[in-house]
C-alpha angles and dihedrals in degrees: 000000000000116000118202108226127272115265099212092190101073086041086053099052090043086057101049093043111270128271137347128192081332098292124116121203129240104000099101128211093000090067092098097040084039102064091031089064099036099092080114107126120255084235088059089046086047092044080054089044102048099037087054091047084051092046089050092043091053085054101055094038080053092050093036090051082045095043081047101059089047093055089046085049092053094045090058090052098055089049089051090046082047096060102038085058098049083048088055094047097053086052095046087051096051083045090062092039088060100041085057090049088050098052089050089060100044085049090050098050092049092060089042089047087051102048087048087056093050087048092059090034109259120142110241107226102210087206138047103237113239120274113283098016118112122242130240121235126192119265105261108272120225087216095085088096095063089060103055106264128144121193 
């Protein structure tokens, strides 16, 4: 569709009220040539006129459908962002849950660990001594032979 362009001027004079004494305000040195020309009809000025504002209304209806879809587009990402995190939450939850589980337990083989060496006679260092130092055995212990053990 091919729209002729707007011709401000008969909107304009529509707009201030028409003529008087043939003069037409504020629109310079067209005014003459202006109201000479301007026999048009005030229904051809308001067909300009509505046909302009129509062509303007389709446009926005088509920016606001297209603004529209965006915005639904968007939405459905969030939701889908929403719920990945929610899905990485709950991971990262039963990830905690087992680390603590697994530091129960490790807690709970070392004092095993320790009450099994004092059994058999070893002395349970509560620390690691620090790197490059040697570290310290019990002396043997002669007992070896009341649990059982042959060199």
């Amino acid at each position: 569709m091919d729209l002729q362009p707007i011709d401000y001027d008969p909107i304009y004079l529509e707009t201030m009220g028409g003529q008087k004494k043939q003069r037409v305000y504020d629109i310079g040195s067209k005014g003459v040539a202006f109201c000479s020309s301007s026999r048009a009809s005030s229904s051809s000025v308001t067909a300009t006129m509505d046909e302009a504002v129509e062509h303007r209304v389709m446009e926005t209806n088509e920016r606001i459908a297209v603004m529209e879809t965006e915005m639904k587009e968007k939405d459905q990402q969030i939701t889908l962002l929403k719920d990945e995190m929610q899905q990485m939450k709950e991971v990262n939850n039963e990830m905690k849950e087992m680390n603590n589980a697994m530091q129960q337990q490790m807690t709970n083989m070392q004092s095993q660990l320790a009450a099994l060496m004092q059994q058999i006679g070893h002395r349970v260092p509560t620390e690691h001594p620090p790197a490059g130092q040697p570290t310290t055995d019990p002396p043997a212990n002669d007992e070896d032979d009341d649990l059982g053990l042959d060199d």
